[in-house]
C-alpha positions as CSV (number, residue, x, y, z in Angstrom):
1,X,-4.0,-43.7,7.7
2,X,-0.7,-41.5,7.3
3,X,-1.1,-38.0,8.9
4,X,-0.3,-35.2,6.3
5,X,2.5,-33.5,8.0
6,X,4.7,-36.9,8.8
7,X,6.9,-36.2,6.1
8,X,6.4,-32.3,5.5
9,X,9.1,-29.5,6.3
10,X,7.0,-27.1,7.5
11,X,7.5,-27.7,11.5
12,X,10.7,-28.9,11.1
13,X,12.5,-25.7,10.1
14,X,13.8,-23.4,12.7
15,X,12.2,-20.3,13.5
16,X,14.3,-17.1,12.4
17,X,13.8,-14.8,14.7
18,X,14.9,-11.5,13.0
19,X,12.2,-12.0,10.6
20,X,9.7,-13.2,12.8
21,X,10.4,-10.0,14.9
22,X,10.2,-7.6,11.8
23,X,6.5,-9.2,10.3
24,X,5.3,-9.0,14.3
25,X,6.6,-5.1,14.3
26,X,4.9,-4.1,11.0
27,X,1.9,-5.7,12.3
28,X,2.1,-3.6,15.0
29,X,2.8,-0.8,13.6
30,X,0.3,-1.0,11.0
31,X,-2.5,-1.3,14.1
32,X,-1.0,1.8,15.6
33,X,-1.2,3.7,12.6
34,X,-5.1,3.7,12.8
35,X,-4.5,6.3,15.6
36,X,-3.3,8.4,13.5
37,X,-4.8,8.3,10.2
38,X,-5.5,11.5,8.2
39,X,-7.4,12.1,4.7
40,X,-4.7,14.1,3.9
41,X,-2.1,11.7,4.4
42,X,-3.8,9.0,2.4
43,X,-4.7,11.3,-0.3
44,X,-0.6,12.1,-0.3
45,X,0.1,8.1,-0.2
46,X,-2.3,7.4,-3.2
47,X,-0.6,10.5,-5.3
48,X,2.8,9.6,-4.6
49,X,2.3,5.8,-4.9
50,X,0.3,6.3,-8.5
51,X,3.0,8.3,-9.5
52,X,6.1,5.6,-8.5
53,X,3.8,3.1,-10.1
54,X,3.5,4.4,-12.9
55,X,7.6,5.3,-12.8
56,X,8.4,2.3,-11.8
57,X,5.7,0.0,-14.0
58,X,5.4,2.3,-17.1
59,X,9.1,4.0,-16.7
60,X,11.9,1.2,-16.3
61,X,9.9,-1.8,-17.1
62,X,8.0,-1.4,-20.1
63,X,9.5,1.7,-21.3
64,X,13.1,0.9,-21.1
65,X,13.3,-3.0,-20.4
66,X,11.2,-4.1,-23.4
67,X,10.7,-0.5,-25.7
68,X,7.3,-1.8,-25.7
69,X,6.4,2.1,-27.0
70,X,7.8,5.1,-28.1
71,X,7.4,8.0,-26.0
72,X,8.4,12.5,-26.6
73,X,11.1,13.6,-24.4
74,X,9.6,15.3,-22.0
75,X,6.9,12.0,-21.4
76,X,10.1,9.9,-21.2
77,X,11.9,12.3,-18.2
78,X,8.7,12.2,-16.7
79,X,8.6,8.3,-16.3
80,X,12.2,8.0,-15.4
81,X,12.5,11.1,-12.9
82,X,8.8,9.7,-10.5
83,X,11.2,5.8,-10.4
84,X,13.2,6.3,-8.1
85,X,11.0,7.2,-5.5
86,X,9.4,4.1,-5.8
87,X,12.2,1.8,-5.4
């Protein structure tokens, strides 16, 4: 009976280390910042990230990719100004 990793790539391939060391660091880092977590900080993270989301998501993509909707001006600068910041 043929094992399942005779002809596979998957242990063959070297190991890069740079990113090997980056995904170990944000692991890391993400454990350490337990220590440090504050309501106010997430309630900042989940206001800034809704609002690149929605830049980002709503703004370039749908908005300007496809003209999937027609927007007023000031809706439009909105979108396009809370982008970049999500990028």
């Amino acid at each position: 009976m043929p094992s399942i990793f005779t002809h596979g790539r998957t242990f063959t391939q070297p190991v890069v280390w740079v990113t090997t060391f980056i995904m170990v660091a944000f692991h890391i880092d993400a454990v350490v910042a337990l220590f440090f977590f504050s309501w106010h900080a997430f309630l900042l993270a989940m206001i800034f990230g809704g609002g690149e989301g929605l830049g980002v998501g709503v703004g370039y993509h749908r908005l300007l990719t496809h003209r999937g909707y027609e927007t007023h001006r000031w809706e439009w600068s909105i979108f396009l100004r809370s982008a970049p910041h999500g990028t």
